[in-house]
C-alpha positions as CSV (number, residue, x, y, z in Angstrom):
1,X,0.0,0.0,0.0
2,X,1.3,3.5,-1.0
3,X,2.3,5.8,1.8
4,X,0.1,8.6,1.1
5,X,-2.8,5.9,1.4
6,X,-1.8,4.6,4.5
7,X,-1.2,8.0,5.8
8,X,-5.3,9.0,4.7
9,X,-6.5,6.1,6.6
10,X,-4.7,6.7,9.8
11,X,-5.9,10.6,9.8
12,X,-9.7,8.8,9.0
13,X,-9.3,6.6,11.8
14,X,-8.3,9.3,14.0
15,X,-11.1,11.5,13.0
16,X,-13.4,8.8,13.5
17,X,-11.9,8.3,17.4
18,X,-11.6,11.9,17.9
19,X,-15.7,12.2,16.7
20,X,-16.3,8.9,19.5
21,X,-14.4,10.9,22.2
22,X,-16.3,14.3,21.6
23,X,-19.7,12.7,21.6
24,X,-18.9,10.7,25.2
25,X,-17.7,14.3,26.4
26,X,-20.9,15.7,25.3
27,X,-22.6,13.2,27.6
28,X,-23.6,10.7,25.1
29,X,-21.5,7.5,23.5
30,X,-23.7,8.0,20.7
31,X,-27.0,10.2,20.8
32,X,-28.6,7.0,19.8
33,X,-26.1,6.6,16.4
34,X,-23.6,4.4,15.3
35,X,-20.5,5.8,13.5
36,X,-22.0,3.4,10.3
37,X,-25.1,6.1,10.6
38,X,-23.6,8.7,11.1
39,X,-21.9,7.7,7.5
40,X,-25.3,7.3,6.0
41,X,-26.0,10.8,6.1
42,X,-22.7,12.0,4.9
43,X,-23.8,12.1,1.5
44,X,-26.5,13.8,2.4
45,X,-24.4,16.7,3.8
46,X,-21.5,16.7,1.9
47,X,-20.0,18.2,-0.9
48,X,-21.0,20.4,-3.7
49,X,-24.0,18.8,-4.9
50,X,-24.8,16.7,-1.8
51,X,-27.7,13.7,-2.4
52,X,-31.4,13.8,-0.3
53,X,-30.7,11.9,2.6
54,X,-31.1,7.9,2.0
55,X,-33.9,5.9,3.8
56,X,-31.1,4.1,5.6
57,X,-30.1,8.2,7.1
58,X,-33.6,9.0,7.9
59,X,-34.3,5.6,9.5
60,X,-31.3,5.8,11.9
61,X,-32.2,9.9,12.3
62,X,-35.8,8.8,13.8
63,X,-34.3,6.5,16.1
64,X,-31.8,9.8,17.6
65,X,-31.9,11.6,20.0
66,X,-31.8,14.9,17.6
67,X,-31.5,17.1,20.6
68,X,-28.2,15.4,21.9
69,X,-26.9,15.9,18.0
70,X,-27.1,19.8,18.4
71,X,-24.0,19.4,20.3
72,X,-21.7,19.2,17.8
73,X,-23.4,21.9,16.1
74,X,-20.6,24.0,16.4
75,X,-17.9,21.3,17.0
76,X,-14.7,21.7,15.1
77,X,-15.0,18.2,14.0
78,X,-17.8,19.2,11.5
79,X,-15.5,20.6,9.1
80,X,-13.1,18.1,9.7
81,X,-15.2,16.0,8.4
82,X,-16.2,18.1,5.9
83,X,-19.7,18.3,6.9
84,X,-21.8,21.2,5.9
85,X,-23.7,22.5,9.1
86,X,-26.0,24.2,7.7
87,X,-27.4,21.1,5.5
88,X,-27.2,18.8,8.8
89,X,-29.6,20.8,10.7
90,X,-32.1,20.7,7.4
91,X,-32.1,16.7,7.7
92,X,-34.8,16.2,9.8
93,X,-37.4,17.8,8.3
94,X,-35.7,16.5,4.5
95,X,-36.6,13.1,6.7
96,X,-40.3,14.7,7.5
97,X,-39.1,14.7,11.6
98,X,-39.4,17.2,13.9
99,X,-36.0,19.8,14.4
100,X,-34.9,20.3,17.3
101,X,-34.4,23.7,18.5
102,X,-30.7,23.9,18.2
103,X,-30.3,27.5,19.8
């Protein structure tokens, strides 16, 4: 395996430990999500011409606690990630949930 490969799946697996440890700090090992859901909203809000959000996304968003998600609202991790904020607070109601009121 090429260097540069190896080196963009360590800095994944980090991201992906450093996401684990920020949601148990925010009081919650998952809000109800696995990291695999989590992942089945990315397309959903990522990138220039992100996709509606999969029935797998909105299946595993109805079973969250959205309220516990507004936590990372503002986490540096979003961008790491390269997650658009704005676009992950309009999933929900792309899902036809309820929003929580992410003040």
């Amino acid at each position: 395996m090429e260097a540069k490969q190896k080196l963009v799946i360590f800095l994944t697996l980090v991201m992906v430990a450093a996401v684990g440890f920020e949601m148990v700090a925010a009081g919650d090992s998952s809000c109800g999500l696995s990291i695999a859901d989590l992942m089945s909203c990315k397309p959903a809000v990522s990138g220039p011409k992100p996709l509606p959000p999969s029935e797998k996304c909105c299946t595993a968003l109805s079973k969250a606690d959205l309220p516990c998600l507004c936590t990372f609202k503002n986490s540096p991790m979003i961008s790491a990630f390269k997650i658009n904020a704005t676009l992950a607070m309009d999933l929900p109601s792309k899902c036809n949930l309820s929003s929580p009121n992410c003040a």
